[in-house]
N, C-alpha and C positions, 0 to 999 in steps of 0.2 A: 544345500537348498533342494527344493524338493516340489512335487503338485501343492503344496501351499502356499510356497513360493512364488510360484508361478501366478495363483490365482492371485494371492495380495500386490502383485505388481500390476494386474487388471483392474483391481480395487484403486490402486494408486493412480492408476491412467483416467479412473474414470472423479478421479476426485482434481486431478490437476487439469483436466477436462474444464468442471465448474469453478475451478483457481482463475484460468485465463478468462470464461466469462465475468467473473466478476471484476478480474482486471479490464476489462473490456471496457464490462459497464461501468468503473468508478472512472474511466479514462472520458469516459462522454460525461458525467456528472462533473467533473474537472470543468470540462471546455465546453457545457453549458451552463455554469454555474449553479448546478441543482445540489447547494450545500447538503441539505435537508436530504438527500440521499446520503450521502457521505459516514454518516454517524451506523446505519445499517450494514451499509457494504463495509464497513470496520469490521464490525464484531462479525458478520460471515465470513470475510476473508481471514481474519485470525482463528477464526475455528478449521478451516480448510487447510490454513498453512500448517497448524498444531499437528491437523491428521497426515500432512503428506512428510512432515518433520517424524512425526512419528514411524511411517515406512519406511524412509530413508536409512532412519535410525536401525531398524530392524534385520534390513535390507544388508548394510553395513555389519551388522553384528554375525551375521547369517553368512555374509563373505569369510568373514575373520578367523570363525568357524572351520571353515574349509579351506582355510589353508592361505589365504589371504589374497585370493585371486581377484584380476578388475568381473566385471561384470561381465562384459563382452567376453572375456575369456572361459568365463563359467557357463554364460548362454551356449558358445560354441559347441562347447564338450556337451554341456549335459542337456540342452533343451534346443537345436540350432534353429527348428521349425517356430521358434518365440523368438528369434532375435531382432525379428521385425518388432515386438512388443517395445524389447526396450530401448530402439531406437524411438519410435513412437515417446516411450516418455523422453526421452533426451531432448528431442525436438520441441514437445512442449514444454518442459522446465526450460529450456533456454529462449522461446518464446517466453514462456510468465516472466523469466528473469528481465528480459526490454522493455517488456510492457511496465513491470513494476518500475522501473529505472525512468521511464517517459512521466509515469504519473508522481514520482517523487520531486521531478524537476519541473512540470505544473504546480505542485503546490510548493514548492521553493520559489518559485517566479509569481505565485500569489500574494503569497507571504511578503516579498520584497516591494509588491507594489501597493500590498495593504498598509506594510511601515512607512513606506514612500509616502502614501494620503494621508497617514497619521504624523508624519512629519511636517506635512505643510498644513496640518490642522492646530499642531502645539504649536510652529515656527512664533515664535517675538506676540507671543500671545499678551505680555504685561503692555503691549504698545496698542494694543490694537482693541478697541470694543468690536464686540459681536465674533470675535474668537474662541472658541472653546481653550479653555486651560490643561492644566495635567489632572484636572480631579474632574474632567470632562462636562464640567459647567460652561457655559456661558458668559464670557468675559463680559463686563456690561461697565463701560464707561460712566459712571456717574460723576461729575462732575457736580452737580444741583443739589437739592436735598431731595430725600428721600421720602416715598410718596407714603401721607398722611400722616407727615410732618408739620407743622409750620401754622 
């Protein structure tokens, strides 16, 4: 590992930087219900995660390299004035790691309360007029005939 090294791991700090804002922001879209953000902060956070997947990757490859040392041991020796760096990323990767973990369990507790509505919307629906059914019509008792019949 080397002064590119070094510098792609600044590159990665400043991308895992805008990883946790947009965990941030999708975490207030969660628990304001601003679905309609949701769909955007997807495809950014998946392009952020790709690139910081991809340093990692690098990072890893670039250890294995030399010898297959941890990180902190390779900062020690070879860069010791950077090892504040990548503490820095540690702290934020393990921040994005909670925050992601928080917002998976928002939309799991969504989820379960949107099947929850939709459970008491199908429940004994062939008993009930004015129930939506499973093909999400309108159960409609008729009993009588039917209009512009008769």
């Amino acid at each position: 590992m080397n002064a590119h090294a070094i510098s792609q791991m600044h590159q990665e700090l400043a991308e895992l930087r805008k990883f946790v804002d947009l965990l941030t922001t999708e975490q207030q879209a969660l628990l304001n219900n601003e679905t309609d953000k949701l769909l955007e902060l997807s495809a950014n956070k998946s392009q952020v995660a790709s690139l910081l997947t991809d340093f990692a990757n690098a990072r890893r490859k670039s250890l294995l390299e030399n010898g297959k040392d941890t990180m902190e041991n390779w900062m020690a020796k070879n860069a010791p004035e950077k090892l504040s760096l990548w503490q820095e990323i540690r702290t934020l990767a393990n921040e994005a790691q909670q925050l992601n973990t928080t917002n998976g369990e928002l939309i799991q507790s969504r989820m379960r309360s949107n099947q929850q509505a939709l459970n008491v919307l199908f429940r004994d629906t062939s008993n009930h007029a004015g129930v939506y059914g499973p093909n999400g019509q309108a159960n409609i008792n008729s009993n009588g005939r039917h209009l512009g019949s008769g």
